[in-house]
C-alpha positions in Angstrom: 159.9 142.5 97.2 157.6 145.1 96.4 154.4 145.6 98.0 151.9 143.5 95.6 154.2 141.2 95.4 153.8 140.5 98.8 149.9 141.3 99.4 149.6 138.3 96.1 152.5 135.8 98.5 150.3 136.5 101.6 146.6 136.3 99.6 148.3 132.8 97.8 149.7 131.7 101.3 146.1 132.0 102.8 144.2 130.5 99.7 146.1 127.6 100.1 145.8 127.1 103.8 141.8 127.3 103.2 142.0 124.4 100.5 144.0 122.5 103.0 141.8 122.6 105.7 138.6 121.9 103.8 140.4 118.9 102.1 140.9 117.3 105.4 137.2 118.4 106.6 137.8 120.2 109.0 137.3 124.1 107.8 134.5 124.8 110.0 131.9 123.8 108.5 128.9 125.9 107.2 129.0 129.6 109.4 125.2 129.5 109.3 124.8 126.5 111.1 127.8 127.1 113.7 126.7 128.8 116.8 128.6 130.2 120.1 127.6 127.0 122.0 129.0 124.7 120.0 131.9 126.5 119.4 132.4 126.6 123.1 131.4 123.2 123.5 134.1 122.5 121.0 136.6 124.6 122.9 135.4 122.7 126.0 136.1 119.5 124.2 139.1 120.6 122.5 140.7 121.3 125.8 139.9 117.6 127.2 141.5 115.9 124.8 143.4 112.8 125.6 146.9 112.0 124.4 147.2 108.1 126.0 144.0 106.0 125.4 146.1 105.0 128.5 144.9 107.2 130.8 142.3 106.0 132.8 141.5 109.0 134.7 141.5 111.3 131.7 139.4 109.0 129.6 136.7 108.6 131.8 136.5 112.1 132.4 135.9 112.8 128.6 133.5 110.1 128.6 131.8 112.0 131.5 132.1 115.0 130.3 130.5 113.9 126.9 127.9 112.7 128.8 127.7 109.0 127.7 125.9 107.7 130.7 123.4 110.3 130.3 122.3 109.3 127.4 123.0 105.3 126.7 123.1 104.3 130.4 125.2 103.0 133.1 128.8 101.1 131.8 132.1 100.2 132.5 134.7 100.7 130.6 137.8 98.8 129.1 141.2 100.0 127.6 143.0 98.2 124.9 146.6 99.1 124.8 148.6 96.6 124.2 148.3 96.0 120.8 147.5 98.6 117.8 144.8 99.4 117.2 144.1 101.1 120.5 140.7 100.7 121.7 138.3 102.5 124.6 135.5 99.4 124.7 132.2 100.5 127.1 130.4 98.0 128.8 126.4 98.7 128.8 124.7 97.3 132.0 121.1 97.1 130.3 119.7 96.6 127.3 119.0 100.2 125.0 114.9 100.5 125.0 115.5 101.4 120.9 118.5 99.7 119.6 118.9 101.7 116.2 119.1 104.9 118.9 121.8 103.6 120.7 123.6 102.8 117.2 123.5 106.0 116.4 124.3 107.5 119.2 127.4 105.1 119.7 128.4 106.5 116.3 128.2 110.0 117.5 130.6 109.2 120.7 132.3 107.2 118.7 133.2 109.9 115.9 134.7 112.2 118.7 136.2 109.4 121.2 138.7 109.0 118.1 138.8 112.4 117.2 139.6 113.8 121.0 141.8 110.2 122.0 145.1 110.5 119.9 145.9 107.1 120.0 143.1 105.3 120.3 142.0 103.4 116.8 138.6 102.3 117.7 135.7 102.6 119.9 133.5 99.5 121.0 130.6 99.1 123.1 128.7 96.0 124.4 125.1 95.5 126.0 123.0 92.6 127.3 120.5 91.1 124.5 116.9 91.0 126.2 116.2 87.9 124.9 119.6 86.1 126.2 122.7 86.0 128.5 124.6 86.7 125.2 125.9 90.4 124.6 125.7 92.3 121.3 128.8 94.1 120.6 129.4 97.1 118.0 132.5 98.9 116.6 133.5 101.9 115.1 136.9 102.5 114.1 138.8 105.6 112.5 138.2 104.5 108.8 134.6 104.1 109.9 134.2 107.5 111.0 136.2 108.6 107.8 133.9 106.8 105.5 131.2 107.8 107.5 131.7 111.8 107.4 133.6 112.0 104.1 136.2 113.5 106.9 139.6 112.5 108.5 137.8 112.7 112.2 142.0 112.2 113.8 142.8 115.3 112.3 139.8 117.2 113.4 141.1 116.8 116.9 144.2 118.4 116.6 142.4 122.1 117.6 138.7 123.3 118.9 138.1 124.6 115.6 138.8 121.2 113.8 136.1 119.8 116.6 133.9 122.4 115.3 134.0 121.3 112.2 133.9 117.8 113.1 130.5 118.6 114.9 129.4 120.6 112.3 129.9 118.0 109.4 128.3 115.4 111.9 125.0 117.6 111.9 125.5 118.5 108.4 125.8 114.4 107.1 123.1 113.6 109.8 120.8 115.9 109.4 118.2 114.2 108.5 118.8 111.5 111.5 116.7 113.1 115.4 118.9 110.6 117.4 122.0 112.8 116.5 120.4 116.2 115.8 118.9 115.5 119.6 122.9 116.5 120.6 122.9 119.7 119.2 119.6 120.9 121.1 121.6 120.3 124.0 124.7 122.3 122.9 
């Protein structure tokens, strides 16, 4: 094989490794709005990934890591694994103060919960209503996220540049949204 021959193979082989990634959505995302935190935050992620929505141990250290109680308050949590879909379900203690906040930011946990928890299928969370003893519940589940971000969120977990994309697109289709851009003042 002569020596073009082979620079066109490789410059073909690498062209179509680039449409790949950007058809799943995670290619990294705009450069300009990626920064050495959040790629190490990524990274950080990336290399706290869960395999088992089984394991207890693991899981609630992502979720602490994440910082979940930080932001939406004290909880329990419950795993569902005996039946597909596989589910991570927190328990709220109180009521959120701003309810469409804590939407949003349950859709941001949520987004990388199913990215970074191979198995798991779908994240729920539920909180006291202030004006009962009922509880409100919400879910967001794989195709949610998908729909959501125009982006296949399982496959962004496979590496810590796939979770940089996945944060990236997140900022990117939420831009205009301060209870998710809040995150990425923190990153």
């Amino acid at each position: 094989m002569t020596n073009t021959k082979l620079r066109r193979l490789l410059w073909l082989a690498t062209a179509l490794a680039v449409l790949v990634l950007s058809a799943a959505g995670c290619s990294g995302g705009d450069s300009a709005a990626s920064s050495a935190p959040t790629d190490s935050y990524a990274q950080s992620l990336y290399n706290s990934r869960v395999q088992y929505i089984g394991d207890n141990a693991a899981v609630g250290s992502l979720l602490s890591q994440l910082g979940v109680d930080n932001r939406m308050g004290a909880f329990t949590m419950e795993l569902q694994t005996k039946d597909k879909p596989y589910g991570l379900t927190l328990h709220f203690e109180q009521a959120p103060e701003d309810a469409t906040a804590f939407s949003d930011q349950f859709q941001y946990y949520g987004n990388l919960l199913l990215a970074l928890i191979d198995n798991c299928g779908q994240v729920s969370c539920t909180y006291p209503t202030s004006e009962s003893s009922a509880s409100h519940t919400m879910t967001w589940t794989a195709e949610d996220a998908h729909t959501s971000l125009d982006t296949d969120v399982k496959a962004c977990g496979g590496s810590a540049e796939g979770v940089a994309a996945l944060l990236d697109t997140i900022r990117t289709v939420y831009r205009d949204n301060p209870n998710i851009q809040a995150f990425y003042q923190d990153t």
